[in-house]
NUVEX-267070 format. One record per residue (C-alpha): residue in one letter; residue number from 1; x, z, y. Coordinates in Angstrom, 1 decimal, always signed. Each point is the difference from the previous one (the first is absolute). Layout:
# NUVEX-267070
{'A' NUM {X Z Y}} ...
//
This chain:
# NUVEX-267070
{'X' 1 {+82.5 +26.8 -27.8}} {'X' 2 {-0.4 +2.4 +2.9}} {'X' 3 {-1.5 -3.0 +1.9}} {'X' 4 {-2.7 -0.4 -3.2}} {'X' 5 {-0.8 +3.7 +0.4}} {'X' 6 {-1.0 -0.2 +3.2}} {'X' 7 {-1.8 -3.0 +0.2}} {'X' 8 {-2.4 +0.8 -3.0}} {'X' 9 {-0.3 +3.9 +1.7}} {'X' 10 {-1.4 -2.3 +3.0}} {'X' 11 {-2.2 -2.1 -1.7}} {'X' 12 {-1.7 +3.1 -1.9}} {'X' 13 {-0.4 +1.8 +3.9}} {'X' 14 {-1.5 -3.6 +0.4}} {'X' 15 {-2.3 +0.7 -3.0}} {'X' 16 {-0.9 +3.7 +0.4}} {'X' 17 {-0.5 -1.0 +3.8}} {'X' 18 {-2.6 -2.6 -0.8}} {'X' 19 {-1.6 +2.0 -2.5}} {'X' 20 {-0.4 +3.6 +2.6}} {'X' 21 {-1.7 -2.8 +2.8}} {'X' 22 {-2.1 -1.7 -3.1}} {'X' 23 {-1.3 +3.5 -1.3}} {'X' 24 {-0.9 +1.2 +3.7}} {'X' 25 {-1.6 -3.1 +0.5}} {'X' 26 {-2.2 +1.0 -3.3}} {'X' 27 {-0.6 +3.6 +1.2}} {'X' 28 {-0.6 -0.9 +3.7}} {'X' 29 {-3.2 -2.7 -1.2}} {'X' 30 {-1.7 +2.4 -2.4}} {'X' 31 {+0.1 +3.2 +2.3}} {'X' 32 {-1.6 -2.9 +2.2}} {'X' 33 {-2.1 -0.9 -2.4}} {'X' 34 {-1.3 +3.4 -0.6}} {'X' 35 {-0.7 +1.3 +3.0}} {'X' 36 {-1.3 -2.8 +1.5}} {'X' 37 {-3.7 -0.8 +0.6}} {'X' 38 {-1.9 -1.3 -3.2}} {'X' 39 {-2.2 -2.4 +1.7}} {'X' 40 {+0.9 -2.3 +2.3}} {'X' 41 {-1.5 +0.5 +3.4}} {'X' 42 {+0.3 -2.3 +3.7}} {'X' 43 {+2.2 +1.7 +2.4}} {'X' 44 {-1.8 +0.9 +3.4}} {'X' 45 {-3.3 +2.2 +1.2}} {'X' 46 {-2.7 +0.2 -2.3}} {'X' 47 {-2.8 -0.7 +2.9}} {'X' 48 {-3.1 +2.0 +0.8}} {'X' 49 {-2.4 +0.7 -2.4}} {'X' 50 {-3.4 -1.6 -1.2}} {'X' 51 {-2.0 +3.3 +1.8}} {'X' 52 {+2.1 -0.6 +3.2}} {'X' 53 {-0.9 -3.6 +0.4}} {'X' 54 {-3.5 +0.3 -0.7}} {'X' 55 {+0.2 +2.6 +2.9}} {'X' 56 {+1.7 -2.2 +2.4}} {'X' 57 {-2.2 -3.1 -0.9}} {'X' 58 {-3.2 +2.1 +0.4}} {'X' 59 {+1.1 +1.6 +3.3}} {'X' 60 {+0.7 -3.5 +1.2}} {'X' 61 {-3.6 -1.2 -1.1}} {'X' 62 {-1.9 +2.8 +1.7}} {'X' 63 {+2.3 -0.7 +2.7}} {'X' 64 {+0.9 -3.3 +1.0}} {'X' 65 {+1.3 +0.7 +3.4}} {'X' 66 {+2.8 +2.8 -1.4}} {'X' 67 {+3.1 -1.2 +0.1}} {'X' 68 {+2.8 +0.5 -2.5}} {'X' 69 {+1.5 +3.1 +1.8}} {'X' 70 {-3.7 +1.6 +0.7}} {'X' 71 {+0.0 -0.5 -3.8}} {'X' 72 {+3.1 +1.7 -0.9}} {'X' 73 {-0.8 +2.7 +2.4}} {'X' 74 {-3.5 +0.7 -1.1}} {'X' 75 {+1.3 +0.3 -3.8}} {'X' 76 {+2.7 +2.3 +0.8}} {'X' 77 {-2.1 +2.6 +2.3}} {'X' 78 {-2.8 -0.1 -2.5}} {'X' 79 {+1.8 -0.3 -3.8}} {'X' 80 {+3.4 +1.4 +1.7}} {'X' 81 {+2.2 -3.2 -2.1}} {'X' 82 {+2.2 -1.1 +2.6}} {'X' 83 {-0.3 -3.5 +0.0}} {'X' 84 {+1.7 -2.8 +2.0}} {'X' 85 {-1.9 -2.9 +2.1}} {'X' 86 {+2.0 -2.4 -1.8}} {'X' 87 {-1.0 +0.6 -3.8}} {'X' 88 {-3.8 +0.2 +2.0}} {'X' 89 {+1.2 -3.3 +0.8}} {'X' 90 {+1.1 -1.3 -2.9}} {'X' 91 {-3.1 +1.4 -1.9}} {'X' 92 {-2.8 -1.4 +2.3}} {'X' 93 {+1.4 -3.6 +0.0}} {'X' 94 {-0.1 +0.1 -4.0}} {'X' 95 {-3.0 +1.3 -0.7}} {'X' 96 {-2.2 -0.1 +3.0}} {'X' 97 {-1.6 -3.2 +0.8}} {'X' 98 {-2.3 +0.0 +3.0}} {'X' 99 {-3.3 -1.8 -0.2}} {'X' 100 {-0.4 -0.5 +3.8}} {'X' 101 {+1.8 -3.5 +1.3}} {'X' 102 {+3.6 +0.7 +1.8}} {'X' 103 {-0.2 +0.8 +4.1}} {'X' 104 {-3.5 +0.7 -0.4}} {'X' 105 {-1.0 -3.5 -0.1}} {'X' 106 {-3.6 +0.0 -1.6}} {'X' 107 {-1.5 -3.5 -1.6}} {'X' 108 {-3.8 -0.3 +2.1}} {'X' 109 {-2.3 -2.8 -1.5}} {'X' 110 {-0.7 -2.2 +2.5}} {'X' 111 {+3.8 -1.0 +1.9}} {'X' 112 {-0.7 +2.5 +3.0}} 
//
């Protein structure tokens, strides 16, 4: 009889047991839930802006011979936004597109 006792007194520890780690599971995924972030957004840097990269595009079409750190250097002594050679970088070779053949290499009529 004793042995009956304390094998069903186990079995319910068992049971409340399960149900304390199922409950906290409940409460731990709503407080989630509710605090988290409603819509869904990529991890990482957001990226310049539209105004910046119109700025950096324009500044290399005026001038073709500044380099990506004359860039960066120009926009933060004039507009004060510290700004890295490498998003200059990143910028110019998606959005800029030079007109002028690569190495200077012009096309003359004529084969000379």
């Amino acid at each position: 009889m004793l042995f009956h006792r304390v094998c069903h007194l186990g079995l319910l520890c068992d049971f409340v047991a399960t149900l304390l780690k199922f409950h906290k599971a409940l409460v731990k995924r709503k407080y989630r839930l509710l605090f988290s972030n409603k819509t869904p957004r990529k991890p990482g840097p957001r990226g310049p802006s539209d105004a910046l990269i119109e700025l950096i595009v324009e500044m290399k079409k005026r001038n073709p011979r500044f380099g990506y750190l004359r860039i960066a250097m120009q926009i933060q002594n004039a507009f004060g936004i510290k700004l890295d050679k490498g998003v200059v970088k990143r910028v110019l070779d998606k959005h800029y597109h030079s007109t002028d053949p690569p190495n200077g290499e012009r096309n003359i009529p004529g084969g000379i």
